[in-house]
Predicted model as a PDB file, atoms N, CA, C, CB and O in Angstrom, pLDDT in the B-factor column:
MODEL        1                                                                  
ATOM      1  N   UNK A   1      32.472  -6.098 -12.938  1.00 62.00           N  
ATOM      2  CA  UNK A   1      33.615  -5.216 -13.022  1.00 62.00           C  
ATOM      3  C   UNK A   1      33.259  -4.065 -13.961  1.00 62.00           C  
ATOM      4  CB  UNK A   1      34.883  -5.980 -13.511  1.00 62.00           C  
ATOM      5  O   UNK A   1      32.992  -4.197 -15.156  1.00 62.00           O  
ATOM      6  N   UNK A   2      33.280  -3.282 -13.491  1.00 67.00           N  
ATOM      7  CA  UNK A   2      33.241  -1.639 -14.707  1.00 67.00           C  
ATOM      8  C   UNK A   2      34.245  -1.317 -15.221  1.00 67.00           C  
ATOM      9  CB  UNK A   2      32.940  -0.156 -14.149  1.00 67.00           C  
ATOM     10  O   UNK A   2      35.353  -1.362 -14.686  1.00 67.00           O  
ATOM     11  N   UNK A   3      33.993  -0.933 -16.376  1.00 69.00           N  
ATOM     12  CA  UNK A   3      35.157  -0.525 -17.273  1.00 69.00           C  
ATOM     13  C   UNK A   3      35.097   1.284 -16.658  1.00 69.00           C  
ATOM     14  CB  UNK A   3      34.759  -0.886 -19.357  1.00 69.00           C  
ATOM     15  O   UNK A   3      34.112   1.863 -16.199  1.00 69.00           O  
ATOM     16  N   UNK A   4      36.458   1.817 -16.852  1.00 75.00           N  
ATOM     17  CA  UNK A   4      36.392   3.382 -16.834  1.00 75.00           C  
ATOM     18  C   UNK A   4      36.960   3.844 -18.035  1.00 75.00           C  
ATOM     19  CB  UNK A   4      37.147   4.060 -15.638  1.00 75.00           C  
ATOM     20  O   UNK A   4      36.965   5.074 -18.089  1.00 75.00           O  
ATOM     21  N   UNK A   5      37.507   3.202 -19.151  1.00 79.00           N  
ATOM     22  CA  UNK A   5      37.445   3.634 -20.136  1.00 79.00           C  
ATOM     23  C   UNK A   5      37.893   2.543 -21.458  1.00 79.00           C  
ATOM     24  CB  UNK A   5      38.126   4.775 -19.908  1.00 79.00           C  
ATOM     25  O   UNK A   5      37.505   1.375 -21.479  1.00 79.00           O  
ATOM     26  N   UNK A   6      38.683   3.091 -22.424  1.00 83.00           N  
ATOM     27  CA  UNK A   6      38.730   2.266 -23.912  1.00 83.00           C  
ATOM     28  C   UNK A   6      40.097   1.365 -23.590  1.00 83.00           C  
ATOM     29  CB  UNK A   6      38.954   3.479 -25.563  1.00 83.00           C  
ATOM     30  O   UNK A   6      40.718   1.599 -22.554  1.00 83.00           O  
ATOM     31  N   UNK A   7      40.499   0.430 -24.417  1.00 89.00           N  
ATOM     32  CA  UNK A   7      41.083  -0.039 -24.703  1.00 89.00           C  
ATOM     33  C   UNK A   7      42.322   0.740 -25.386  1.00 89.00           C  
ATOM     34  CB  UNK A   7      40.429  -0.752 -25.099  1.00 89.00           C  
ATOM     35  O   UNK A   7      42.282   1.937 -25.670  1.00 89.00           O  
ATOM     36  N   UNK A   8      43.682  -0.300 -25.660  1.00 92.00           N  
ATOM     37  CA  UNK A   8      44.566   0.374 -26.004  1.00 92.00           C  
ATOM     38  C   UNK A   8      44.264   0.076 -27.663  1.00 92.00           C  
ATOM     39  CB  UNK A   8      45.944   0.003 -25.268  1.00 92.00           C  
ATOM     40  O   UNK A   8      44.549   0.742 -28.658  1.00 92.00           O  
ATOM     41  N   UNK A   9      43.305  -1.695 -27.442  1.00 92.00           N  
ATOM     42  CA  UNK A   9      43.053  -1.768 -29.047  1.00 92.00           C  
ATOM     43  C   UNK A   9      42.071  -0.792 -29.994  1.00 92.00           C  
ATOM     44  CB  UNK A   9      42.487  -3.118 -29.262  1.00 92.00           C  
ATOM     45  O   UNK A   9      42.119  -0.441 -31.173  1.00 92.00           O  
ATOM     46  N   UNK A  10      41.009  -0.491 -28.699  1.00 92.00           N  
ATOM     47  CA  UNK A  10      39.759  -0.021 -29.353  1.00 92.00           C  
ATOM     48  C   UNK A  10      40.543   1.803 -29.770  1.00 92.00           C  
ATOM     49  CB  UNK A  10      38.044  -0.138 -27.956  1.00 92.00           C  
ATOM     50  O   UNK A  10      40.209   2.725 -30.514  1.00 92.00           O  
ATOM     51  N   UNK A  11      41.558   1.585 -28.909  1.00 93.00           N  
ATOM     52  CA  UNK A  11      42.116   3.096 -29.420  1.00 93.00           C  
ATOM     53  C   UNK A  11      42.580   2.917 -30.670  1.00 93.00           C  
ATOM     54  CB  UNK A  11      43.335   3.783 -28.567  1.00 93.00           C  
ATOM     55  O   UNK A  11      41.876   3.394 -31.560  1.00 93.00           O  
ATOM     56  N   UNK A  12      43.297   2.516 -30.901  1.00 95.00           N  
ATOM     57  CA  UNK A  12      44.454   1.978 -32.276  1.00 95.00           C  
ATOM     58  C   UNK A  12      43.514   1.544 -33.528  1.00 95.00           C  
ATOM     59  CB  UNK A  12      45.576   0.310 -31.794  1.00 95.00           C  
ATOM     60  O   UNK A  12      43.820   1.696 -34.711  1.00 95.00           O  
ATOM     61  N   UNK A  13      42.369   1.001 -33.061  1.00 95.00           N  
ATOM     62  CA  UNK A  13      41.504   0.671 -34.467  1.00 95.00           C  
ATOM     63  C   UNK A  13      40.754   2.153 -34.786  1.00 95.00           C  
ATOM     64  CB  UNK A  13      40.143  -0.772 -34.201  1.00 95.00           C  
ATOM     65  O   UNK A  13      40.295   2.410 -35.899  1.00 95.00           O  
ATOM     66  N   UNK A  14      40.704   3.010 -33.738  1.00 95.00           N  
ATOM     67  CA  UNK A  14      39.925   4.583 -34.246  1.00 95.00           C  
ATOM     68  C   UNK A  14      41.055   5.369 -35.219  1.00 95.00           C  
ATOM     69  CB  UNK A  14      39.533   5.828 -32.616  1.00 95.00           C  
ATOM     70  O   UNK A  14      40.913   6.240 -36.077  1.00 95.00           O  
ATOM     71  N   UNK A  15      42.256   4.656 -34.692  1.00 96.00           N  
ATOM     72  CA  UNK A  15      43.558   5.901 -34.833  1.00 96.00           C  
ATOM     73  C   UNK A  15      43.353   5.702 -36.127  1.00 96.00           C  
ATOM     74  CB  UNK A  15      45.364   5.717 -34.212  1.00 96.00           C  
ATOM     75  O   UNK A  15      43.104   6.646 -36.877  1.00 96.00           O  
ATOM     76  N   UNK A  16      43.471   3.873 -36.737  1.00 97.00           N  
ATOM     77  CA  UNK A  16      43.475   3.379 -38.334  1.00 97.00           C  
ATOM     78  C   UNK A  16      42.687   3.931 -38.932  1.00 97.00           C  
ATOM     79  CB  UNK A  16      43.216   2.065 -38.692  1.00 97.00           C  
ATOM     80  O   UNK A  16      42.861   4.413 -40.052  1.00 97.00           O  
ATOM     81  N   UNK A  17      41.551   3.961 -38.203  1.00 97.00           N  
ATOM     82  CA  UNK A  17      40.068   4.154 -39.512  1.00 97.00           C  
ATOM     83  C   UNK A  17      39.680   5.481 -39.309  1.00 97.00           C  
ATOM     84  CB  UNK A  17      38.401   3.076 -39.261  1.00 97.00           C  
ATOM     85  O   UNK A  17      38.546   5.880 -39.572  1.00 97.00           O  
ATOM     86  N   UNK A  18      40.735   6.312 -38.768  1.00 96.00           N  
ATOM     87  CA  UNK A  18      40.740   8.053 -38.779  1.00 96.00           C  
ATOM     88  C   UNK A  18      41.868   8.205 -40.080  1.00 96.00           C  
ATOM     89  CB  UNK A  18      41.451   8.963 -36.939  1.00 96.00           C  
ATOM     90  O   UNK A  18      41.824   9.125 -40.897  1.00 96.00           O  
ATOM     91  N   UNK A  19      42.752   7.242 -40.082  1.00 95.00           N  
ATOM     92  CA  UNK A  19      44.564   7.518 -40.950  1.00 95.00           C  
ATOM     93  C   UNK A  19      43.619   7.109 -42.566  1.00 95.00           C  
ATOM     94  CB  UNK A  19      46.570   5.712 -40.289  1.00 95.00           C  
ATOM     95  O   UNK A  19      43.869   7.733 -43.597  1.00 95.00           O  
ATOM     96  N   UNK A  20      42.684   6.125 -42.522  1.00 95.00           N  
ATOM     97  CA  UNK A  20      41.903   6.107 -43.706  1.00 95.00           C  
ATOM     98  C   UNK A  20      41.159   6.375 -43.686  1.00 95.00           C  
ATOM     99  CB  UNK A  20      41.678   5.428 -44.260  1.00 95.00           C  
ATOM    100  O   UNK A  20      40.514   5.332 -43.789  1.00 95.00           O  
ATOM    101  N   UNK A  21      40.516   7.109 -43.620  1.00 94.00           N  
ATOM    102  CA  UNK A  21      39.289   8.338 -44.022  1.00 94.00           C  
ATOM    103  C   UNK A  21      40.418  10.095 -44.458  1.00 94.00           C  
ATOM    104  CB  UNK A  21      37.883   8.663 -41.947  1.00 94.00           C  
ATOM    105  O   UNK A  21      40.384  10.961 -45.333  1.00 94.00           O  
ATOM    106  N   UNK A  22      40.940   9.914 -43.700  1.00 93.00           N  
ATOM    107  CA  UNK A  22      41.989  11.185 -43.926  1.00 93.00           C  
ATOM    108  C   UNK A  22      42.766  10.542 -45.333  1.00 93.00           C  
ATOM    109  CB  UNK A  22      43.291  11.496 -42.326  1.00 93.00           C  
ATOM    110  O   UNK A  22      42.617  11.215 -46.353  1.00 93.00           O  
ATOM    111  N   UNK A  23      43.386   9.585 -45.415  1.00 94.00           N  
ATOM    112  CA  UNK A  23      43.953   9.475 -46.820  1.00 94.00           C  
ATOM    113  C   UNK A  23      43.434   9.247 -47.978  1.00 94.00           C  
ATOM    114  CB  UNK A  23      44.668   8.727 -46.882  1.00 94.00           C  
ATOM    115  O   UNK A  23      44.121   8.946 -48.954  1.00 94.00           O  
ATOM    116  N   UNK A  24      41.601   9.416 -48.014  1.00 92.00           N  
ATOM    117  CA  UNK A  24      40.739   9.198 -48.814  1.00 92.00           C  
ATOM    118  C   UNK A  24      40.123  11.062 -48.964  1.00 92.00           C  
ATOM    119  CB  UNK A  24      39.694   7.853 -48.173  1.00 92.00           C  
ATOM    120  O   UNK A  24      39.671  11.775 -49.860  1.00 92.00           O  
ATOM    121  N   UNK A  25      40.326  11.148 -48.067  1.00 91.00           N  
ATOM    122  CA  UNK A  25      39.282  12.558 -48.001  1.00 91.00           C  
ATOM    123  C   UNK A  25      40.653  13.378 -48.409  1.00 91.00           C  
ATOM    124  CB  UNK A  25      38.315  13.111 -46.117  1.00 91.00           C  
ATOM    125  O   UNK A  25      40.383  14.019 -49.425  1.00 91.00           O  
ATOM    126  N   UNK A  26      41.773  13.566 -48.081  1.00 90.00           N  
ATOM    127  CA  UNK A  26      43.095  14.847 -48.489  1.00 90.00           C  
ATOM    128  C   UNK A  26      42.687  14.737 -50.151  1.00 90.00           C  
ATOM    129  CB  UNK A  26      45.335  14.257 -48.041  1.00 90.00           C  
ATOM    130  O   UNK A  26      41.660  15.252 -50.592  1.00 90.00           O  
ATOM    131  N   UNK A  27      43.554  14.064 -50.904  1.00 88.00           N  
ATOM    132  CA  UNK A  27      43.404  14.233 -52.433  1.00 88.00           C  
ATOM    133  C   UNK A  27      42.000  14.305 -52.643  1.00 88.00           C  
ATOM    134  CB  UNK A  27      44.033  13.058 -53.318  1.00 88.00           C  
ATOM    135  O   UNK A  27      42.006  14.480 -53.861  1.00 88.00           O  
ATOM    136  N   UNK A  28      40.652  14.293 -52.276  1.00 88.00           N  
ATOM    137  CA  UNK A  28      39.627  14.926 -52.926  1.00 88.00           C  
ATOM    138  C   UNK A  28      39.398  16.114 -52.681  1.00 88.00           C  
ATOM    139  CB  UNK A  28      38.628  14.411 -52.802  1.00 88.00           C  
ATOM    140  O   UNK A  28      38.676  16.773 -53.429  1.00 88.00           O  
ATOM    141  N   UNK A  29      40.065  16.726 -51.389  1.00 86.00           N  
ATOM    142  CA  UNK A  29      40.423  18.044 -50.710  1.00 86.00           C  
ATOM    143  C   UNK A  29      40.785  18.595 -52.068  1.00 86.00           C  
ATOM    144  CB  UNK A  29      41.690  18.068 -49.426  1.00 86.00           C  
ATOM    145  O   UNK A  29      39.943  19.194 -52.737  1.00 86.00           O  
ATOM    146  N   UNK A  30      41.970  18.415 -52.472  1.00 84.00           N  
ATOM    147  CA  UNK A  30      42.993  18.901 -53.106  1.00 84.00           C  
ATOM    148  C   UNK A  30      42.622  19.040 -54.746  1.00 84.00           C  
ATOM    149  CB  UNK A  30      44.189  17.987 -52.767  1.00 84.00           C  
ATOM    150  O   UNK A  30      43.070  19.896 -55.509  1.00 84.00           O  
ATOM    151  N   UNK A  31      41.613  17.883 -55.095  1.00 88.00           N  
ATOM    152  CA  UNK A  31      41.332  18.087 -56.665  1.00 88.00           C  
ATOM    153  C   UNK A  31      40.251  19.296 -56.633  1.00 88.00           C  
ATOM    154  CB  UNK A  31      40.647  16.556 -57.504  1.00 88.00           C  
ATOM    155  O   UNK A  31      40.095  20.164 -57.493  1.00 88.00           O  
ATOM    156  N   UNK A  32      39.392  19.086 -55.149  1.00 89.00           N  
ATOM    157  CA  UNK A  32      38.368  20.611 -55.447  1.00 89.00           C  
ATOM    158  C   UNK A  32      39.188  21.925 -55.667  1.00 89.00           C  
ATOM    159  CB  UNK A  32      37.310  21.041 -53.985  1.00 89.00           C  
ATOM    160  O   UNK A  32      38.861  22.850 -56.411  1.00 89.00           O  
ATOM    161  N   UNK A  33      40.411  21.839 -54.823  1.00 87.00           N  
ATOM    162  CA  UNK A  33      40.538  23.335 -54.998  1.00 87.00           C  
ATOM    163  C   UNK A  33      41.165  23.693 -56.100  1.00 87.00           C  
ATOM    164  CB  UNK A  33      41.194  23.973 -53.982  1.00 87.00           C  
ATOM    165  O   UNK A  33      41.258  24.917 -56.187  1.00 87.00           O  
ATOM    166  N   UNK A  34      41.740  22.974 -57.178  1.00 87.00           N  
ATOM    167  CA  UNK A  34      42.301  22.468 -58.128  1.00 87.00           C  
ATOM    168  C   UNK A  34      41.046  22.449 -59.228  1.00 87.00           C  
ATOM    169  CB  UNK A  34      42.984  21.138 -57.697  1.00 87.00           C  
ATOM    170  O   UNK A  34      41.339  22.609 -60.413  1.00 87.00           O  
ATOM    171  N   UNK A  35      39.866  22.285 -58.905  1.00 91.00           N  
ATOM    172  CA  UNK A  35      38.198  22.909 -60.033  1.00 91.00           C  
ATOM    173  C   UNK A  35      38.066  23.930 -59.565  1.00 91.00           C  
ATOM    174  CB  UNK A  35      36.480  22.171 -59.983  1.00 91.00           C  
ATOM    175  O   UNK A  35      37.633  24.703 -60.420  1.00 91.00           O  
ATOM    176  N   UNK A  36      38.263  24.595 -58.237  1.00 92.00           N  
ATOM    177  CA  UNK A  36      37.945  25.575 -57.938  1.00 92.00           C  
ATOM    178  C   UNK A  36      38.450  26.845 -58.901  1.00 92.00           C  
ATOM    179  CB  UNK A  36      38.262  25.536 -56.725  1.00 92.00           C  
ATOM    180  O   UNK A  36      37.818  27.841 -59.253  1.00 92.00           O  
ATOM    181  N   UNK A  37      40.038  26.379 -59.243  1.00 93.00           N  
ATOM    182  CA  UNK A  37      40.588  27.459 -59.308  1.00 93.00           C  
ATOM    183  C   UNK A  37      40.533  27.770 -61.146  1.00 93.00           C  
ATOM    184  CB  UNK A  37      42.075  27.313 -58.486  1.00 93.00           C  
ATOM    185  O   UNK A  37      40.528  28.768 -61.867  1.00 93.00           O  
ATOM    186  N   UNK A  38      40.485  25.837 -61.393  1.00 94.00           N  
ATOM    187  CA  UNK A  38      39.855  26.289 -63.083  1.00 94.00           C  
ATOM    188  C   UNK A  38      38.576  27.326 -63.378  1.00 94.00           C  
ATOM    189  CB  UNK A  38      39.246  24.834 -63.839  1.00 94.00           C  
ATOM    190  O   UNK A  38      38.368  28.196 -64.223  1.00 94.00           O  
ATOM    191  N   UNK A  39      37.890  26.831 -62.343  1.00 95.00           N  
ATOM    192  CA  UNK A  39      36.856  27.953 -62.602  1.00 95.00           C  
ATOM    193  C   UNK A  39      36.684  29.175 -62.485  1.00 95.00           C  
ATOM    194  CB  UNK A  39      36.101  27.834 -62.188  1.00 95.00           C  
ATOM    195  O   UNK A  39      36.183  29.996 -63.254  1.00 95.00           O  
ATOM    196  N   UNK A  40      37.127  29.270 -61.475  1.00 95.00           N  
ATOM    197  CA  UNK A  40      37.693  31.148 -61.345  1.00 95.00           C  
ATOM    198  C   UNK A  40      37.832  31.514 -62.975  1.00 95.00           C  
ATOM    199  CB  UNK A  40      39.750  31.470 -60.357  1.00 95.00           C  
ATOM    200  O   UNK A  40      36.954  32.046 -63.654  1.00 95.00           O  
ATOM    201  N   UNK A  41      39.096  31.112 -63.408  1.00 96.00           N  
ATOM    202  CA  UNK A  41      39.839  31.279 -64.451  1.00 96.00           C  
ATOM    203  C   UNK A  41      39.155  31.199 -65.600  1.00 96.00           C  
ATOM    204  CB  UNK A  41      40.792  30.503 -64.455  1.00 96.00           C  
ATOM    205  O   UNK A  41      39.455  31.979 -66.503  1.00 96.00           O  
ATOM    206  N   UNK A  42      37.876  30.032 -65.828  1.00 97.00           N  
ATOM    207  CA  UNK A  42      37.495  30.016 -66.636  1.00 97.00           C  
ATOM    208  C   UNK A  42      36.344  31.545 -66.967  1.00 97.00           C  
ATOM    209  CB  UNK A  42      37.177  28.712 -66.566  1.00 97.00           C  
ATOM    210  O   UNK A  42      36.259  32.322 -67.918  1.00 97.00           O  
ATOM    211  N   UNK A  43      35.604  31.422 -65.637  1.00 97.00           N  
ATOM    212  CA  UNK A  43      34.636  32.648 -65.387  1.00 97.00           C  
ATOM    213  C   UNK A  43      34.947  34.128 -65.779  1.00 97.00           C  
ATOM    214  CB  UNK A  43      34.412  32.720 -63.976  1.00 97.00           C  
ATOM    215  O   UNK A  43      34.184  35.010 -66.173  1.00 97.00           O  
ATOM    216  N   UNK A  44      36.361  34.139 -65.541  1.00 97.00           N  
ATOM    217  CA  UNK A  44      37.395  35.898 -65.991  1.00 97.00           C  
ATOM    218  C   UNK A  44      37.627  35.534 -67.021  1.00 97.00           C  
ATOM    219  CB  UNK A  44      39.009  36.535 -65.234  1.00 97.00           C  
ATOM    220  O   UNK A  44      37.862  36.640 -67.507  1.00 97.00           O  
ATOM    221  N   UNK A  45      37.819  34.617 -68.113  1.00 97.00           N  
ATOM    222  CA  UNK A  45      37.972  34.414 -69.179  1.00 97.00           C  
ATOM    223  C   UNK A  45      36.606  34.761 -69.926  1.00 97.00           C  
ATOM    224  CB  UNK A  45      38.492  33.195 -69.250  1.00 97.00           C  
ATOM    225  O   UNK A  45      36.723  35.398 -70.973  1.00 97.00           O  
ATOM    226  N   UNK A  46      35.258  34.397 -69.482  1.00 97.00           N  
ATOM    227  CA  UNK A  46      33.929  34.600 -69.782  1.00 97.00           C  
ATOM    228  C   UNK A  46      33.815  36.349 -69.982  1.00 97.00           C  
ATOM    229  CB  UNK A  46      32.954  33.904 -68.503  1.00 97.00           C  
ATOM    230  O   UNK A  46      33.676  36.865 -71.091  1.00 97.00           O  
ATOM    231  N   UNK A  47      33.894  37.057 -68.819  1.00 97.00           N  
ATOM    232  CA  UNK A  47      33.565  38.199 -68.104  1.00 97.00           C  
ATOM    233  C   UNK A  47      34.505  39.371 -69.137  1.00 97.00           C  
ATOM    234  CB  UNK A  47      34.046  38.021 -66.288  1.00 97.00           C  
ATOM    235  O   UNK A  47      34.130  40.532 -69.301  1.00 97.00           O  
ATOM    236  N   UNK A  48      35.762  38.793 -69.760  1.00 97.00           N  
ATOM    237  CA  UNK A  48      36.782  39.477 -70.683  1.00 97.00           C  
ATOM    238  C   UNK A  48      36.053  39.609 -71.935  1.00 97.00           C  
ATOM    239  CB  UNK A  48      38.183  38.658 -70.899  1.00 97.00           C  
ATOM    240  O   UNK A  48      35.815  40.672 -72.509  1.00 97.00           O  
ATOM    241  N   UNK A  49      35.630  38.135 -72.410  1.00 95.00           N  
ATOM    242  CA  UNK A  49      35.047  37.657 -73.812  1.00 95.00           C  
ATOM    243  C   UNK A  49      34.060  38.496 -74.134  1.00 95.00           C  
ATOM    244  CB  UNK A  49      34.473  36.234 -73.875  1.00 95.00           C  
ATOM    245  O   UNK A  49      33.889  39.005 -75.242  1.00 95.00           O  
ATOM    246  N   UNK A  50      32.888  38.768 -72.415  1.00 95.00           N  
ATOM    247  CA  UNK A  50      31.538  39.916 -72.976  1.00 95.00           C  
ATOM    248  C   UNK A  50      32.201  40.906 -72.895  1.00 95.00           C  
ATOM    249  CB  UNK A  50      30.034  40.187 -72.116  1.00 95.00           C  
ATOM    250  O   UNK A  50      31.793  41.722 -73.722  1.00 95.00           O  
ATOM    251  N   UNK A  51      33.153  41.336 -72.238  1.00 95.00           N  
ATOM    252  CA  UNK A  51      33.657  42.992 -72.235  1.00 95.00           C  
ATOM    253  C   UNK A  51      34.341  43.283 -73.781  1.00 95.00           C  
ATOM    254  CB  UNK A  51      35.064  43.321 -70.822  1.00 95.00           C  
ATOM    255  O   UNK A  51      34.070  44.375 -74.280  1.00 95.00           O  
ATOM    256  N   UNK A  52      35.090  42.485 -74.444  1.00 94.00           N  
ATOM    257  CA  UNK A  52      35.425  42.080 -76.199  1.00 94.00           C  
ATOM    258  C   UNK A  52      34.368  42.653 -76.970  1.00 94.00           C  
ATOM    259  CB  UNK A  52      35.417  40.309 -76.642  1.00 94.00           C  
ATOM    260  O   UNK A  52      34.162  43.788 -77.400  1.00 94.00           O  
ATOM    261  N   UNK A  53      33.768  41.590 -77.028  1.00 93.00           N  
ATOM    262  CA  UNK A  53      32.816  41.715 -77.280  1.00 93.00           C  
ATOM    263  C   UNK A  53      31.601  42.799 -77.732  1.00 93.00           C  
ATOM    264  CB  UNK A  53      32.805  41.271 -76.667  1.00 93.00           C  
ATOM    265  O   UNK A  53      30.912  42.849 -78.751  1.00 93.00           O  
ATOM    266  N   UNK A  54      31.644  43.653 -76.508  1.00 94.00           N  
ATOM    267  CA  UNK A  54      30.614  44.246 -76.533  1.00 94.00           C  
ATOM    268  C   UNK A  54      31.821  45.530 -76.967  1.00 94.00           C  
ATOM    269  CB  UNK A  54      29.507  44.168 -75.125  1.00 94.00           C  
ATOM    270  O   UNK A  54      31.793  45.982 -78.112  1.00 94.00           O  
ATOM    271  N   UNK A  55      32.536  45.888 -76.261  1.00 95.00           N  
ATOM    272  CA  UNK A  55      33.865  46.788 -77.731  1.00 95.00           C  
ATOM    273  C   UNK A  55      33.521  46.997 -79.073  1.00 95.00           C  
ATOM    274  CB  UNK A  55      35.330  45.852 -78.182  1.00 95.00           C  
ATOM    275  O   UNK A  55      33.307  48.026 -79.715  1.00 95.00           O  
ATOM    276  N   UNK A  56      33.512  45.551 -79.425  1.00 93.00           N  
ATOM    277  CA  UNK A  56      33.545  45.574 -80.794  1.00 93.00           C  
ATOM    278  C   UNK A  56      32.224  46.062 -81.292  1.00 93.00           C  
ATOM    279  CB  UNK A  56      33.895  44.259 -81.330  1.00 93.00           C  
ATOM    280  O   UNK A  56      32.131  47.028 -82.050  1.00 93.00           O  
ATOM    281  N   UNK A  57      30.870  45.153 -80.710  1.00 94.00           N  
ATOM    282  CA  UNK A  57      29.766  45.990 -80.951  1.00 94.00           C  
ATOM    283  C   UNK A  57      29.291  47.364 -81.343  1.00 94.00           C  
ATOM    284  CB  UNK A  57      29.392  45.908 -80.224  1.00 94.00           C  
ATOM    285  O   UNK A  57      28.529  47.792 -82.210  1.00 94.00           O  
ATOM    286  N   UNK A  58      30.129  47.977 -80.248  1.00 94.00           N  
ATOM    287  CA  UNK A  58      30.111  49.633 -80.181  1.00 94.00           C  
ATOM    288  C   UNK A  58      30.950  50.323 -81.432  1.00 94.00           C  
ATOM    289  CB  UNK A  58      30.883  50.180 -78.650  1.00 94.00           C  
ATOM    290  O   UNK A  58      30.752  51.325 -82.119  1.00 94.00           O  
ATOM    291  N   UNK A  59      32.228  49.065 -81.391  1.00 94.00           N  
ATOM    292  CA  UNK A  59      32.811  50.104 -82.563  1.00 94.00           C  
ATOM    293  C   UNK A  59      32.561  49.963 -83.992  1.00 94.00           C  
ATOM    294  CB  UNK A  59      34.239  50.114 -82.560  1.00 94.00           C  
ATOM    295  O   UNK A  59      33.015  50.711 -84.857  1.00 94.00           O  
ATOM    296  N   UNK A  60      31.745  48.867 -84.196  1.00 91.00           N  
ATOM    297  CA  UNK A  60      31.234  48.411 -85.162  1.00 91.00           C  
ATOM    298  C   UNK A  60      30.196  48.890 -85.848  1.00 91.00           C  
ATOM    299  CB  UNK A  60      31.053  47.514 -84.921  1.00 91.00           C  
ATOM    300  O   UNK A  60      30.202  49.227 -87.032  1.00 91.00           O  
ATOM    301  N   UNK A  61      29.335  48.916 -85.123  1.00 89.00           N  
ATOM    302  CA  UNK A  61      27.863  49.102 -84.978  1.00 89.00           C  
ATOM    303  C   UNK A  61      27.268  47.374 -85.476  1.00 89.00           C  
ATOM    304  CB  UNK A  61      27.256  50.619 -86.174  1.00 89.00           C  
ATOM    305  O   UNK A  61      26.437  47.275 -86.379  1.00 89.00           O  
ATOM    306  N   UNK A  62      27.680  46.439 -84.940  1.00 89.00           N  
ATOM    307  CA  UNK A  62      27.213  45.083 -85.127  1.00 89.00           C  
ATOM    308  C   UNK A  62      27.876  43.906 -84.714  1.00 89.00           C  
ATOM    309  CB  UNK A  62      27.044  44.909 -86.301  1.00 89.00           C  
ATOM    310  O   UNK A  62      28.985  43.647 -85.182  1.00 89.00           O  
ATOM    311  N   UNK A  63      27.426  43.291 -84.036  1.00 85.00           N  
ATOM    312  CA  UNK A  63      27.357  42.295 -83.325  1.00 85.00           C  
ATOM    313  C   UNK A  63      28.520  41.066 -84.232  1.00 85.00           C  
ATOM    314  CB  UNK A  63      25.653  41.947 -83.154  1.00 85.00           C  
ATOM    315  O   UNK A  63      27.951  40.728 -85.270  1.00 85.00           O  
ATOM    316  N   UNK A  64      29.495  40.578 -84.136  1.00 80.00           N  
ATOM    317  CA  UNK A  64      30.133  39.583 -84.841  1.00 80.00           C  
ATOM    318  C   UNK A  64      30.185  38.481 -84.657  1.00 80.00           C  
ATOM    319  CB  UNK A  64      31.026  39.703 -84.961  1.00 80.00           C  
ATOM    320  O   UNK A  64      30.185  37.851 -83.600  1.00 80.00           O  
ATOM    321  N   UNK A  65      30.240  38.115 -85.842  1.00 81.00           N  
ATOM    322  CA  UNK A  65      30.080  36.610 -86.527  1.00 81.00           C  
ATOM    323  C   UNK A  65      31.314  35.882 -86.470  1.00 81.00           C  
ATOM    324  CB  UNK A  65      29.662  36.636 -88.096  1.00 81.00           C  
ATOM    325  O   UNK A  65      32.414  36.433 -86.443  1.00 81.00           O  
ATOM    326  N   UNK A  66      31.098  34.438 -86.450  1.00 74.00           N  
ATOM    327  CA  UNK A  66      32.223  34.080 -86.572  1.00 74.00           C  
ATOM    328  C   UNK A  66      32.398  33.443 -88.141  1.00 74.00           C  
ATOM    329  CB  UNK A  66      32.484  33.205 -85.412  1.00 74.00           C  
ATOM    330  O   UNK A  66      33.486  33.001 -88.510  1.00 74.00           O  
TER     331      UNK A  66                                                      
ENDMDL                                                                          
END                                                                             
């Protein structure tokens, strides 16, 4: 006898172990974009600090200490 296609079980066990992989994989989705966006933030925080920075240099004539 030939089969012409899946089961209603072999369907229902893909549907499960698609519903968990998706409820494992969303919240790690969600914490990257969530580092993503610290980092942005942190990087324009960097990019401000040398532009400060180098201000003060100029108006100084020296580099500061902390």
């Amino acid at each position: 006898m030939k089969r012409a296609g899946f089961t209603m079980i072999e369907l229902i066990f893909v549907i499960v172990i698609l519903g968990i992989l998706a409820a494992v994989a969303i919240p790690k989705l969600a914490a990257t974009r969530d580092d993503a966006q610290i980092s942005s933030k942190i990087a324009s925080n960097i990019k401000t600090a040398q532009g400060e920075i180098a201000a003060y240099t100029v108006s100084q004539g020296t580099v500061p200490t902390i």
